[in-house]
N, C-alpha and C positions, 0 to 999 in steps of 0.2 A: 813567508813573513816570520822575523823571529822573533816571538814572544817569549819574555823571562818566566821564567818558572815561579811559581808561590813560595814564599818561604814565610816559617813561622818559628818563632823562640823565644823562650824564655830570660826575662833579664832581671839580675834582683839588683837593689843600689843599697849600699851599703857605705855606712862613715859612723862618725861620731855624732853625737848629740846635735841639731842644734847648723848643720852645715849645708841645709837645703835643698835635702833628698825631697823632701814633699814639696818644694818650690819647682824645682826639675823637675817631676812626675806630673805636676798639674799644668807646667808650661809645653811638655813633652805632648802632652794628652790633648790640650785645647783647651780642657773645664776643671772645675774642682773634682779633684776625687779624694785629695789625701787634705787632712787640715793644716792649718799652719799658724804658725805663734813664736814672739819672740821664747816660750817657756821650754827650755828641753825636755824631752821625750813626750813630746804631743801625740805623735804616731805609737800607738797602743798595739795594732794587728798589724800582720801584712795585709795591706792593699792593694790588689792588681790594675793596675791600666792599662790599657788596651791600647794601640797606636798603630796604625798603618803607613807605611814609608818606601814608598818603592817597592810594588809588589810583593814588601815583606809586612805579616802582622808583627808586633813586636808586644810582648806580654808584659811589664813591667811591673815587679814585686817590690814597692815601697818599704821597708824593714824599719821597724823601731830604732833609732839607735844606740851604738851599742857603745857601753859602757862598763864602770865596774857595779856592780849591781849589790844592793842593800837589803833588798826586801825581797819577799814572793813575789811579787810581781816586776822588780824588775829583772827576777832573773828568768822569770816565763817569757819577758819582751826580748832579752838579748837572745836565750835560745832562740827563739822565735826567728831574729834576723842572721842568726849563723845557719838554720832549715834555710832562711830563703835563699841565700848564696851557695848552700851545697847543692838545692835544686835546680838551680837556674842554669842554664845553656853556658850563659855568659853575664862576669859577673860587673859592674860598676861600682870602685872605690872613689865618693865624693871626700874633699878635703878643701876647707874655706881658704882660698889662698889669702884671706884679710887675715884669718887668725894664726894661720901658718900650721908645723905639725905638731899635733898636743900630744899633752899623754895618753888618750882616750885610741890614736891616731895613732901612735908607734904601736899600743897595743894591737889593735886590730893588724896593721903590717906584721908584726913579729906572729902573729895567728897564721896567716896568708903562708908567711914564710915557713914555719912549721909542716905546715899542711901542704907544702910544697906545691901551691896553687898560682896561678899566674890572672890577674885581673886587669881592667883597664883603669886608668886614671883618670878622674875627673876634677882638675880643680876650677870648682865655682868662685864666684864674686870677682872677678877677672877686672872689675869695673871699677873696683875700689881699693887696688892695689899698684904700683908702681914695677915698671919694665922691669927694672933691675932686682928687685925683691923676688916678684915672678919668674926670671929665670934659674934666679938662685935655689927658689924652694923647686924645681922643673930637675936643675945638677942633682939636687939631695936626692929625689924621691929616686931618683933615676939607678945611683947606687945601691938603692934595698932589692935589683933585681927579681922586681915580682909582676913589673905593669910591662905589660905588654905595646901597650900604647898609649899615649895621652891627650887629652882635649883638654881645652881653656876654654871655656862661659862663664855665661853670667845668665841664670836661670832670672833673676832679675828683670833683665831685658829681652832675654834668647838669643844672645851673641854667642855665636858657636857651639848651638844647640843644632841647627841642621846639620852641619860638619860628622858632628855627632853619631846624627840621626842614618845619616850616607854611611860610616862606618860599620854601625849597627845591622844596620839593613843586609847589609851584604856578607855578615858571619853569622847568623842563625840558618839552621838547617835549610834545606828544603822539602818541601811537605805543605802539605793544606792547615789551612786557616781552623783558629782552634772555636774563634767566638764570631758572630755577623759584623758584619764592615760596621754598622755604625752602634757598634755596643763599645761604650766607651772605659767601664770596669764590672766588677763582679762583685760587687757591693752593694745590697738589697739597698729600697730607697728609706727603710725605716733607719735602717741605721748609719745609713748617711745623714739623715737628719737628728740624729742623735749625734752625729762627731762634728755637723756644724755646729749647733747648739753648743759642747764641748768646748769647740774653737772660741765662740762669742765668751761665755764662761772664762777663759784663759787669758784671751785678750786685754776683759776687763778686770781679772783679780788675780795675775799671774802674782805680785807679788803680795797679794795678801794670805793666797787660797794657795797651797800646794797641791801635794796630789791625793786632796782628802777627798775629793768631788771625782763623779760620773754621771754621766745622763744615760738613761732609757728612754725610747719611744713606748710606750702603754698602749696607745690606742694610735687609730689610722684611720678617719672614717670617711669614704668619698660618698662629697656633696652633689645633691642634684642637679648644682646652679656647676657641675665644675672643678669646684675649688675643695681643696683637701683640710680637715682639720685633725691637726695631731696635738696629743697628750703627753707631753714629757713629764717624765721625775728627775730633777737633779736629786743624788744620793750625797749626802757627805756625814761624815762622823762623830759629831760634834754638833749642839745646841748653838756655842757661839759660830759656827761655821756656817750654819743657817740663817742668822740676823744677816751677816756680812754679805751671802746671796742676795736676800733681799734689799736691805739697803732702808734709808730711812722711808718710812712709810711706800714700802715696796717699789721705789725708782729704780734700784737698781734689775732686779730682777722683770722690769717693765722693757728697761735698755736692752736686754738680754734677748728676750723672746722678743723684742723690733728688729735687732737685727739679724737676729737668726732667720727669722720670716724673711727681710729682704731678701738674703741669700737665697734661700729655700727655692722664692719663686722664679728669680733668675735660674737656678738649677733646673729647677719641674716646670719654667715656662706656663703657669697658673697659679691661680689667688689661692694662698697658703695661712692660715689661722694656727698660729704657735699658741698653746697654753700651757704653761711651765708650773710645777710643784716642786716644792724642796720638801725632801725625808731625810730624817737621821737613822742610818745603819750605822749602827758600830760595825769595826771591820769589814765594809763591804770587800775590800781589797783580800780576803782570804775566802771568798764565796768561790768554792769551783762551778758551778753554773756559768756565773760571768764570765769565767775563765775559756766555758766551752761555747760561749756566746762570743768570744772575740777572737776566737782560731787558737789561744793559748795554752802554753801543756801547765797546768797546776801542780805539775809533780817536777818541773822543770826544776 
């Protein structure tokens, strides 16, 4: 009888701002692992997901996206996502074929190209673009001579995500399995429930709140009945950033920790008790602690 052999590898995904690596990772996976928001650069840390596809593990490194970076922190997240692509087996360039190729996009290519790296092509949103557009941007990319190969989905739906999936499967090494069949990432549960929280946060004040605001998990206390109750602190910088959390006589921040909870217990599959504080730190954003709290280099 011939049985295939185990394979296991590494794969990081990489793109611009904002073009559906955490949509892809979470639809790849099966569950939430990485968050998501119309706000770019949501993704803070690499995140791994875990996925099994044909007697292959496939390890998948979610990367902040990269972009031209302003501050400390966001030039700790772009390093961040060029470690994950130099790490990684094999590497995945997402690109929204609705938005086409930006300037965030040529840079990253012109990177690749430099570093004289060969990656695969992914363009997403396949669903909301027109044949003729999509083959055009397919001629372009195709000229930068750096993809190897290309897939068209739509993390959206999972149109040509298993296609995908069969390709991947069968270029990562062979070798044993690096995590148990049903561990689905490598992300403690505190602080996953701290980047749901994040994500509710983002959803509901992307355009009021930039990126003054972070959540901490504080406490974690398993109940007798079961059910888990956690302590979060949103951090933001600013006294007026704090009303705008809360909202008039504390709705908003009610909205917040309701839906984060939802979330939570679809995740943990048990009764979950959110209770949310807001702190003013000035400049949390230059704390290196945080910085070693979230896989980031502070000197980056």
């Amino acid at each position: 009888m011939n049985v295939k052999a185990q394979r296991c590898g590494f794969i990081a995904i990489v793109g611009a701002p904002n073009v559906g690596k955490s949509t892809l990772l979470n639809r790849i996976v099966g569950s939430k692992v990485s968050i998501v928001s119309p706000k770019v650069q949501t993704t803070r840390t690499r995140v791994l997901g875990i996925a099994q596809h044909d007697r292959a593990q496939l390890i998948f490194i979610d990367t902040p996206g990269i972009f031209t970076p302003r501050r400390r922190l966001d030039r700790a997240m772009v390093a961040a996502a060029w470690t994950g692509a130099e790490d990684a087996d094999t590497t995945l360039m997402v690109i929204d074929a609705k938005r086409g190729i930006d300037r965030d996009s040529e840079r990253i290519i012109a990177r690749f190209k430099a570093d004289g790296r060969r990656v695969v092509l992914v363009l997403n949103k396949i669903d909301l673009v027109k044949k003729a557009d999509l083959l055009a941007q397919i001629s372009r990319l195709d000229e930068e001579g750096i993809f190897s190969e290309t897939f068209l989905v739509s993390a959206e739906t999972g149109d040509g995500v298993g296609d995908l999936l069969d390709a991947l499967a069968a270029r990562v090494p062979e070798g044993p399995w690096h995590y148990p069949e049903d561990q689905l990432s490598d992300m403690n549960d505190r602080l996953l429930a701290a980047e749901i929280t994040r994500e509710k946060l983002y959803l509901q004040l992307h355009q009021e709140l930039p990126y003054a605001a972070t959540v901490e998990t504080e406490e974690w206390e398993e109940r007798p009945d079961g059910s888990v109750a956690i302590r979060q602190v949103i951090f933001v910088e600013r006294d007026s950033q704090k009303g705008i959390i809360l909202g008039k006589g504390g709705a908003r921040i009610k909205q917040i920790g309701a839906a984060s909870r939802l979330e939570l217990e679809e995740i943990l599959e048990r009764r979950v008790h959110v209770f949310l504080f807001v702190k003013v730190r000035e400049k949390w954003g230059d704390d290196p602690d945080r910085y070693r709290d979230w896989g980031l280099d502070y000197d980056a």
